[in-house]
C-alpha positions as CSV (number, residue, x, y, z in Angstrom):
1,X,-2.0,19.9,-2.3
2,X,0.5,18.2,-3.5
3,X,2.0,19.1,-7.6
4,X,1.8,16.5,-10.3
5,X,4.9,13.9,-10.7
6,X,5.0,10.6,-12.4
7,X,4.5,7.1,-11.4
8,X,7.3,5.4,-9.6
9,X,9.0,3.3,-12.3
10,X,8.7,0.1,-10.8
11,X,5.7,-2.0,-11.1
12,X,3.1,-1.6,-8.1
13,X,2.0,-4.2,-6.1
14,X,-1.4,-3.5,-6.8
15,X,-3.3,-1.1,-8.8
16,X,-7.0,-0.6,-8.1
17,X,-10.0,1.3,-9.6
18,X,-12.7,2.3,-7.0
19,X,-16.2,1.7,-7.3
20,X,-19.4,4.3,-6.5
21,X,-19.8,1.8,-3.3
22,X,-16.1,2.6,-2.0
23,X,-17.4,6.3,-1.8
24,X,-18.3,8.4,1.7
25,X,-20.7,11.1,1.2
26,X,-18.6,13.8,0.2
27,X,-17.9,11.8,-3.1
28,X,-14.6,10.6,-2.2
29,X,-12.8,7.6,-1.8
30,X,-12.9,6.3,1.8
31,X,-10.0,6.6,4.2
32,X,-10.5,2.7,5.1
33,X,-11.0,1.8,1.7
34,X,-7.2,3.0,0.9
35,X,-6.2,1.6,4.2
36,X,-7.2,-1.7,4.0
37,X,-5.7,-1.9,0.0
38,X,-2.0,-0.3,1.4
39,X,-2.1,-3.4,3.8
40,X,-2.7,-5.7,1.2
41,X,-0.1,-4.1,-1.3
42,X,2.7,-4.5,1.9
43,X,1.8,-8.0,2.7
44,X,2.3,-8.5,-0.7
45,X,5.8,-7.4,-0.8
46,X,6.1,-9.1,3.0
47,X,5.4,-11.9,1.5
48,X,7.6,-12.0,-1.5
49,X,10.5,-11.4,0.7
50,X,9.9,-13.9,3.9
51,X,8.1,-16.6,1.3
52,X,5.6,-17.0,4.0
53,X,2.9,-16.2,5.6
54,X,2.6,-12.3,7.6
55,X,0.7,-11.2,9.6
56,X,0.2,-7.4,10.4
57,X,1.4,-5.8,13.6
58,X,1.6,-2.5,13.5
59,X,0.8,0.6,11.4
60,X,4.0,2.7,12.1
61,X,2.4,5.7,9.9
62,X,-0.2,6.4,8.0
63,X,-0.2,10.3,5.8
64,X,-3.6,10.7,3.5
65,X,-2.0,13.6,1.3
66,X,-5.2,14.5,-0.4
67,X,-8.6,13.1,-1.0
68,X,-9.0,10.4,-4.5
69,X,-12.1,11.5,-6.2
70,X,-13.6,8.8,-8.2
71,X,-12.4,7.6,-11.5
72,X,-8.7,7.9,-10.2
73,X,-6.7,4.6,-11.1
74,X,-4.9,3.8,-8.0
75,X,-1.8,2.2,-7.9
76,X,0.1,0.9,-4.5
77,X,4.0,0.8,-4.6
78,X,6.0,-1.4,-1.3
79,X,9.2,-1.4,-1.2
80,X,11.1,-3.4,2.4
81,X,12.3,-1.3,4.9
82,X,14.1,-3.6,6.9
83,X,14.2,-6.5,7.7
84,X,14.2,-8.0,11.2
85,X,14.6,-11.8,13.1
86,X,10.8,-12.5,12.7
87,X,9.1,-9.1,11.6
88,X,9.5,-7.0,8.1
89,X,8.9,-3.4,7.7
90,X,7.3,-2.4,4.6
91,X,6.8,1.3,3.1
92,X,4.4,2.1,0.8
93,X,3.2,4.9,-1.5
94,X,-0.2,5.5,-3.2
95,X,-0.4,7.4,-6.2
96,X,-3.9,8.2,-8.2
97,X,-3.9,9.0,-11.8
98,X,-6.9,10.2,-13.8
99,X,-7.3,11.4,-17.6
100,X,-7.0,10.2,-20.9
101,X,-4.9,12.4,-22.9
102,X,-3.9,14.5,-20.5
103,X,-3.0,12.1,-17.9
104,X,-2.6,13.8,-14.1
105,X,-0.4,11.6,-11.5
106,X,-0.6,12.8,-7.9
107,X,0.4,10.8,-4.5
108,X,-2.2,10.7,-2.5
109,X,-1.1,9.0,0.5
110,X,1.9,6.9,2.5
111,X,2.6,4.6,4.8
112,X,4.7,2.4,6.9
113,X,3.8,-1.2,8.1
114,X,5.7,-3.6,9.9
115,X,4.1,-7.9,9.7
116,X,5.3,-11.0,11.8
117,X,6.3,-14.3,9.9
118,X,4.2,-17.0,10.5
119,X,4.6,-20.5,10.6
120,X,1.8,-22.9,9.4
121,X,1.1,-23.4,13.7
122,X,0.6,-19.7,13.8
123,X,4.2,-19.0,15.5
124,X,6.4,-16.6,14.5
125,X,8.8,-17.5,12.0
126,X,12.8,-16.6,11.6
127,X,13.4,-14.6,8.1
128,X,16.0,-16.5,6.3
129,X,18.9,-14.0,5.1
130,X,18.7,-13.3,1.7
């Protein structure tokens, strides 16, 4: 298990509250659920960088760190890797905070994407240096 810390102190790409129907049946937030939202929040940040359109290619790593239990506030924080001729690595961190008053931040998970540029025909796309 992993010790309480704070939020990163940038803003994340995308914070998200779980509903009952993004449970499994042990009560906890599913695996794919979190997946599927950590490619979202890196194609975001893909995105922002190439001003284009990505496309996902690879999950280079994916770590769960500990299950997200249900009114957890999840927030998604990408930051670029690298960046390549037509492709973009993107890391990305999940934290879950719960509470009120006595607020508990843990990370819950991280991973490491990598998305294509795409051109409006659907071909890849050279990443103009920045």
């Amino acid at each position: 298990m992993n010790s309480e810390m704070q939020l990163p102190d940038e803003q994340p790409a995308l914070r998200m509250l779980p509903m009952p129907r993004d449970l499994n049946a042990a009560g906890d937030i599913f695996g794919g659920w979190v997946m599927a939202q950590v490619d979202v929040a890196g194609s975001i940040a893909a995105m922002r960088r190439t001003r284009c359109r990505v496309v996902t290619v690879a999950v280079n790593t994916f770590v769960f760190l500990q299950p997200i239990s249900t009114q957890y506030l999840v927030s998604f924080y990408s930051r670029v890797a690298r960046v390549g001729n037509t492709s973009i690595t993107v890391d990305v961190e999940v934290y879950a905070e719960t509470g009120y008053e006595n607020t508990r931040v843990l990370k819950v998970a991280e991973a490491q994407l990598t998305y294509v540029a795409v051109a409006e025909d659907g071909s890849k796309k050279a990443i103009a240096a920045q």
